[in-house]
Structures are given as C-alpha cells and as structure tokens.
N, C-alpha and C positions, 0 to 999 in steps of 0.2 A: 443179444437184443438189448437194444439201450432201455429208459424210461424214455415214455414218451413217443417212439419210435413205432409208426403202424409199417408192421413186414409183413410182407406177402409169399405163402410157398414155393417153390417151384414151377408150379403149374401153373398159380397164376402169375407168374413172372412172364413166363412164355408166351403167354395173351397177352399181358397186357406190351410187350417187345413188338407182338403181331398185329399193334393199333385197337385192340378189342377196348372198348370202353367200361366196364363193369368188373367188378369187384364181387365174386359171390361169396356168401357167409361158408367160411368151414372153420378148422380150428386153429388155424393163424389168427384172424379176427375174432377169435371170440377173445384171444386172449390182447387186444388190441386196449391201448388205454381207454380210459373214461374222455367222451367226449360232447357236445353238444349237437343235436341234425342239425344239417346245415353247416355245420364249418367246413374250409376249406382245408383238409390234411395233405401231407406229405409220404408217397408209400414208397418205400424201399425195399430190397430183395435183404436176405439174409445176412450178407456182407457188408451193410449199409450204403450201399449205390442206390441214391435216387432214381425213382423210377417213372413217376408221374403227380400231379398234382390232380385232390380228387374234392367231390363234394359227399360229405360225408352223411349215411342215413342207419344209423344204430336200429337195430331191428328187424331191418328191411332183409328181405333175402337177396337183394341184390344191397350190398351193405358200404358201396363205396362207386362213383360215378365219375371215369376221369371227363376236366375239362382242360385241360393240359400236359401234353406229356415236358414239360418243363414248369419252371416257377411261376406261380403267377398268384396275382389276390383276386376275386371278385369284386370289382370296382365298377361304378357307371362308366369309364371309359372300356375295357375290356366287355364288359357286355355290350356296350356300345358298336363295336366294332364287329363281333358277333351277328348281332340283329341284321347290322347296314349289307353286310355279306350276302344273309341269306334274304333280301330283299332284293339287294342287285342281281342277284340268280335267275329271282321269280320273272323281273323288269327282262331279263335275256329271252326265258323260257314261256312264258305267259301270252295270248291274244289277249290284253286285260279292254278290248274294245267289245270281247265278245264272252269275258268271264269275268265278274266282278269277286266270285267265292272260291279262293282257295288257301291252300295252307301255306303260311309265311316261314315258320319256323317247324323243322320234321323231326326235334329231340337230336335223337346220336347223328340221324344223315345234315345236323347241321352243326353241331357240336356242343349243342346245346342238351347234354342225353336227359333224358327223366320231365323232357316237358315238351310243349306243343303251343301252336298259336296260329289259330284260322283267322281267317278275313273272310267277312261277310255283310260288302258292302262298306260302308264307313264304319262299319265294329269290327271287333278284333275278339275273340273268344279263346282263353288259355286253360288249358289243361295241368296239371301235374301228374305224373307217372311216379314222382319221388318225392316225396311228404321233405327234402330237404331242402328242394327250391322254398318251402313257404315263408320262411323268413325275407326270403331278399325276392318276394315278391313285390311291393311296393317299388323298389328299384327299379325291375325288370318292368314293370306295368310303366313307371316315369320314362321308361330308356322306348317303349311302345311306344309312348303317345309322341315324341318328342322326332323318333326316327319316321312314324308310319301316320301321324297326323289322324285318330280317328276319330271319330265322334265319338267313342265311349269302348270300356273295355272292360266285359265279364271275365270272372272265372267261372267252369262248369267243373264241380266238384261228384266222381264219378264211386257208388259204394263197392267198397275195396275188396267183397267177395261175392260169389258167384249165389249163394243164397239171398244178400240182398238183390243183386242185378235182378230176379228173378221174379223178386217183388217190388220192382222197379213199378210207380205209376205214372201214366204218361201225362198226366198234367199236370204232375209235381212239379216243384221249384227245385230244379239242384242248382241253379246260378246265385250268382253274386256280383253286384255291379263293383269294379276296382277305383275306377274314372271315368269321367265325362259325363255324358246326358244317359238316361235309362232309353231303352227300346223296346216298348212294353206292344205284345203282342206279336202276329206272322207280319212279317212285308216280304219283297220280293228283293231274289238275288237272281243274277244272269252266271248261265252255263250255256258255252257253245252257242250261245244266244238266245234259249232260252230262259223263261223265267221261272222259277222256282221256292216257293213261301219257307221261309224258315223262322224260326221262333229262338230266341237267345236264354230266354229264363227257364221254360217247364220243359219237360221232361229231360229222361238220360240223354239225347241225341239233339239235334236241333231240327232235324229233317230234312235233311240232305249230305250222302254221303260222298265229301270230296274227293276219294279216291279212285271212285270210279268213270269220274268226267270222261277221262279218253276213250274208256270202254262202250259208254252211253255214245260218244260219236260214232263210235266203230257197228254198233248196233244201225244208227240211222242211215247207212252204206246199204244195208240187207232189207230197211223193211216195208218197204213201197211195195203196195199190196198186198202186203202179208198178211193170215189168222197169227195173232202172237198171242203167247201164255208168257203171262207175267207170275212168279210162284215170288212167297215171299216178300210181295209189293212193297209194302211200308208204306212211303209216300207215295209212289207210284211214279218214282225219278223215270226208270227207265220203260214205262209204259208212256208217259208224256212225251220222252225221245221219241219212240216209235209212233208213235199216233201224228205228231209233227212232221216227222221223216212221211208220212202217208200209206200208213200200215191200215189194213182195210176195217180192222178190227183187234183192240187189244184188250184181256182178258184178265184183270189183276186179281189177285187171292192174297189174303192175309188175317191171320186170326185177330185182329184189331178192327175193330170196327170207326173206331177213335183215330186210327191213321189212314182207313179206306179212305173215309169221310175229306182227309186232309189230303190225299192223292187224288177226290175228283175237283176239290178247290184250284189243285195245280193246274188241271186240264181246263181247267175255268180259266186261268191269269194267262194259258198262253189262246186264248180264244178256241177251244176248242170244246165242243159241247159232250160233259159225261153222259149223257144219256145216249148216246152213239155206240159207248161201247161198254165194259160190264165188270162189275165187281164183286168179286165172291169173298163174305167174311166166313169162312171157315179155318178147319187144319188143313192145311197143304195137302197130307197124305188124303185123305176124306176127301177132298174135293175132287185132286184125281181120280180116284173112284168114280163118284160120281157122275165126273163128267167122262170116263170111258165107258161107264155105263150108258149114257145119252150119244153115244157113239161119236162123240169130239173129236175134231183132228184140228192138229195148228200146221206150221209153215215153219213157226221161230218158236223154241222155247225158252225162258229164260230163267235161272233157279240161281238166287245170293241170299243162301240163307247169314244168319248171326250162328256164330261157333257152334251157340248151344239154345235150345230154345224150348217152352213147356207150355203146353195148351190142355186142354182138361180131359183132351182123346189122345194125346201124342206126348212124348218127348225128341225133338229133334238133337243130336251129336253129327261133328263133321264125322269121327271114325266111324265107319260101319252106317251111319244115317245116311252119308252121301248116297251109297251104293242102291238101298232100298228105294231112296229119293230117285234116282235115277232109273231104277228098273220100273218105278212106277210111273214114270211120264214117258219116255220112249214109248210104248205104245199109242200116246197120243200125240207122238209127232210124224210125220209123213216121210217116209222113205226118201231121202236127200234134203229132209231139214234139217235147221240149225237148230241145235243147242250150244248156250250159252252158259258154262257153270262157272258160278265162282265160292272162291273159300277165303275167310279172311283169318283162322285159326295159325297163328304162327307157329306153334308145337307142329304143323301136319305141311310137309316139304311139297313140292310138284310132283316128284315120282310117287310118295305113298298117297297124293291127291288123285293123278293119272292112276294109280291102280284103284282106287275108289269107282273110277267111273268105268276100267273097264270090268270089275265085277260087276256094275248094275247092265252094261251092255249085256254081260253074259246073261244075266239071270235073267235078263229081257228078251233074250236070241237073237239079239241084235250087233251090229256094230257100230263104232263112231269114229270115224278120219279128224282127227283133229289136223284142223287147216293154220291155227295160232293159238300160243302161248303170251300173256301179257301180263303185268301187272298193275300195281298203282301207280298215278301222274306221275309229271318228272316234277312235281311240287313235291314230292315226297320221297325226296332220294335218301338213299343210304351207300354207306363207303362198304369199299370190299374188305375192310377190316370188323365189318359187322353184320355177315348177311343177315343176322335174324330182322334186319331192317326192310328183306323182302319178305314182307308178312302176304300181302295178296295174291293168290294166286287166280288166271281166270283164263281158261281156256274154253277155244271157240272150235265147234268138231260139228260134225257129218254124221247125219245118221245113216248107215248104210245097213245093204241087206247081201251076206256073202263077202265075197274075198274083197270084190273092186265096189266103187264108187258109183250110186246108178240114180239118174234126174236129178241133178244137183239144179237147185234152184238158185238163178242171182238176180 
C-alpha cells in the first residue's frame, strides 16, 4: 500500500466492479489516510488498479460514495451535466400538466448518491444523506437554480438518529433557505391533478409524500362508492385521492391531531367538504378496536405506516408491527375488499414484507390474493447495480375467505 493510497478489500472490490456505489467502513478504511469530508478520493484494489472515483465522508458508516467509476473532479460543469440528465428523464416521464411536485434528483438512481432534490412547484427542496455533499452545496444549489430556474431553493436538514426522529416536532423549522425568495407558510402543489398544501420550512416532512403519486392514482381506479379506511393518514394525501375518485366515505386516523387538522385543509383546497367524511386522532391499533367494536366495515383499506412509530398507547415496527397491524383491520374489511399495504423500511425486502402480511392474514383467518406488486414513481429510479434503491414496497391484495376468491368488488 502506498501513502496516500485509499485501497479497498476484496469484497469491496467486487461491488464496487458490480456498479454498487458505497464504500462501507471496515478495516481497510480505517486504515485509509487523513483526509477532509467532502474530498473527492481516488480508490484502488490492492495492486494499485484504479478503481473509481469517490466523495469521501470520514466517519460515516457508509465512508466513501462513488461518483465516478473513472477520473473525474467535482466541477460546476460535471455536476452540471448530472442535474440536466436527471431533469431530461423527469421532462420524458412526467404529465408535469397534471403534477407540478416531484422528485428531480433520486441520489444513487441518478448518480448523484447521498443526496436528493424535490420540486414543489417553483421550489426545489434538497436533502443530504452524506454530510460530504455540504461543502459543495453552494455549487450544487448555483448548478439548481441555473438548470431548473426556481423561485427559491431550501435545504431540509433531517436528525441523524432515530431517537431524535422521535422527538421530531411538527412545527419545527428544520429548513434553511439556500437561494431565491423565502416561501413562508402551506400553498398548494398539483398531484394527478389534484392539489395538495405543503410547507417547505416546519416540520421533518413537508406533507406530501412523492413517492407514492402512482399508487394514490391506482387507489382512485377502486374507490367510486366505496367505505375507505385510511390508517396512518398524515396529511390525508390518499384519503383526498379517494374522496375525489367519489369514494362514498373516507375515514382517516392518525395520532397527530396537528396533521389531521392539515388533511381536512387538503379536502378543503380540492373543494371538497371535511365534514362529509371523518377523522379519528388516535393510535391506529386503538382505533381499530374501537371501531370493530362499533361493528365497522370498509370496502378499501388502506395502511402506509413510517418504518417506526411511538404514540403514548403503542410502539409501531414494520418487523412483526406489520402482521399485528394487519390481523387487526381485516376484520374490518369485507370479504373481497381491498387492502392497500405499504412499507417504506429499506432493511425489510418484498418477500419478508409478503410474509408480514400473510401472518396477519393468518392470525386473522383470513386470506389475501394479492392482485399487484408496486413501488415508488418512475421519478425515483435506481440502477440494477443498487437495488437497495427499491426501498417502497406496496402491495394491493384481496381479501378472501377460503381457497378461492369470493365478491371481489370493482
């Protein structure tokens, strides 16, 4: 090994040969030189053969990000040409007649790994995933405005463990304006043609989750006339879908009263009046209860929870929470209704998700025909050199009773 010389094992050799983008800390890199986050290094195998060019993040357990499998510098033309890429994609893939919020840049599915960059509206909101972009954040915010023309461009700076996520308040400021004009307060974005209030400065999220667009239209296919249960609400993205679609009644739950509040606003801005249909602030699990006590039955169910979640009766986990979640609302769905489950936990694949649901079918004595498998838009691609970039999982199934498929409702 030379001085100076970042070498990489075996193993990650192999990866990184197989297109995989990341670099993870073992004992090759610890013994790697002294260097600054944010530089751009050079990583070679063992023999000194170039391997890729990376951005480098000391500490991080993911401790090295390639943006190059050849030489390169981080320059405003190279990022330049980056950004224009993944904009000509969206301009391919996009109705931007009938969707003004979605995501421009998706990290590794753009080559861009360890960051992110939504559009909503004439704003543009950036993420980091790798504390080593923030140096040549200014760059990348100049290369923003100048490719994507916005009005103004936040950074939403997200806390980097799950004990603060938890003490996360939702009218905190986690933003910071980069460039342009401030956008203080909700206005509306368009989804599928609906409109949808989102907020750039407070809280962790902005209230609306762009990944699930195509699933929210696939919902409004099903819900003309339907009783729906929304679990999980948040804003009440996909109770709005459904309530537009002419779902006869939809039912949102979510232990936030603060974002109930901000999902019957949404029902407001697409003209539709919340007092028609109904909103329960509890725990999820609780309110199931509750309402199979009051002898409830829906048509469509719908459950997106967050990975992990903690209410002052509950802790929700996808492991093992899916299933319980599951055997507890099947009974409030009707023999050939839909549910709707999704997971956005990247550690938890499709098959051990699919086995999630069908212990709660079990535990329920039920069954469920899953009709489709989906994920997130095509705004949020990743290569086949990195599945963990299919992090959504969301599958749309049947409730049945017995071997075969009986009253399927369309």
């Amino acid at each position: 090994m030379r001085q100076g010389d970042f070498v990489v094992g075996s193993e990650t050799q192999r990866m990184l040969e197989l297109g995989h983008p990341w670099v993870i800390e073992d004992r090759y890199t610890k013994r790697w030189p002294q260097g600054n986050r944010g530089d751009v290094i050079v990583l070679r195998n063992e023999e000194g053969r170039f391997l890729a060019s990376a951005l480098f993040d000391p500490g991080d357990r993911v401790v090295a990000r390639v943006l190059e499998f050849g030489p390169m510098s981080l320059s405003q033309e190279w990022l330049r040409r980056r950004v224009a890429d993944a904009w000509r994609l969206r301009l391919q893939i996009l109705d931007l007649k009938e969707t003004s919020a979605y995501r421009l840049i998706n990290g590794e599915g753009d080559g861009l790994p360890g960051l992110t960059v939504d559009r909503y509206g004439d704003y543009l909101l950036v993420q980091l995933y790798a504390e080593g972009w923030r140096r040549h954040l200014p760059l990348l915010a100049k290369v923003l405005e100048q490719e994507a023309q916005p009005q103004g461009i936040y950074e939403k700076r997200r806390p980097q463990n799950t004990r603060e996520l938890e003490a996360a308040i939702p009218g905190k400021k986690y933003s910071r304006l980069l460039l342009g004009r401030e956008r203080q307060g909700r206005f509306a974005v368009l989804e599928n043609g609906l409109n949808f209030l989102v907020d750039l400065e407070e809280g962790l999220h902005v209230g609306l989750f762009l990944d699930q667009r195509e699933n929210r239209r696939d919902l409004m296919r099903w819900a003309a006339g339907k009783r729906v249960l929304n679990l999980f609400a948040y804003t009440g993205a996909f109770s709005v879908a459904a309530a537009c679609a002419g779902a006869e009644r939809v039912t949102s739950v979510d232990a936030s009263p603060h974002y109930l509040a901000w999902a019957e606003e949404n029902f407001a801005v697409n003209r539709h009046n919340p007092r028609r249909h109904e909103f329960i602030v509890d725990d999820c699990l609780e309110a199931l209860r509750t309402l199979r006590q009051q002898g409830r039955r829906f048509d469509v169910v719908v459950m997106d929870p967050p990975s992990f979640s903690t209410t002052k009766k509950s802790r929700f986990t996808t492991r093992g929470g899916t299933s319980d979640l599951v055997a507890a609302l099947l009974p409030l769905l009707e023999p050939g209704g839909l549910l709707l489950a999704s997971s956005n936990h990247q550690k938890v694949d499709i098959a051990d998700y699919l086995k999630e649901l069908r212990r709660g079918a079990l535990l329920a004595g039920s069954g469920l025909q899953v009709i489709r498998i989906a994920g997130q838009g095509e705004d949020f691609p990743f290569t086949t050199s990195f599945p963990e970039g299919r992090y959504l999982k969301f599958v749309k199934a049947v409730r049945t009773e017995g071997v075969f498929l009986r009253g399927v409702k369309t």
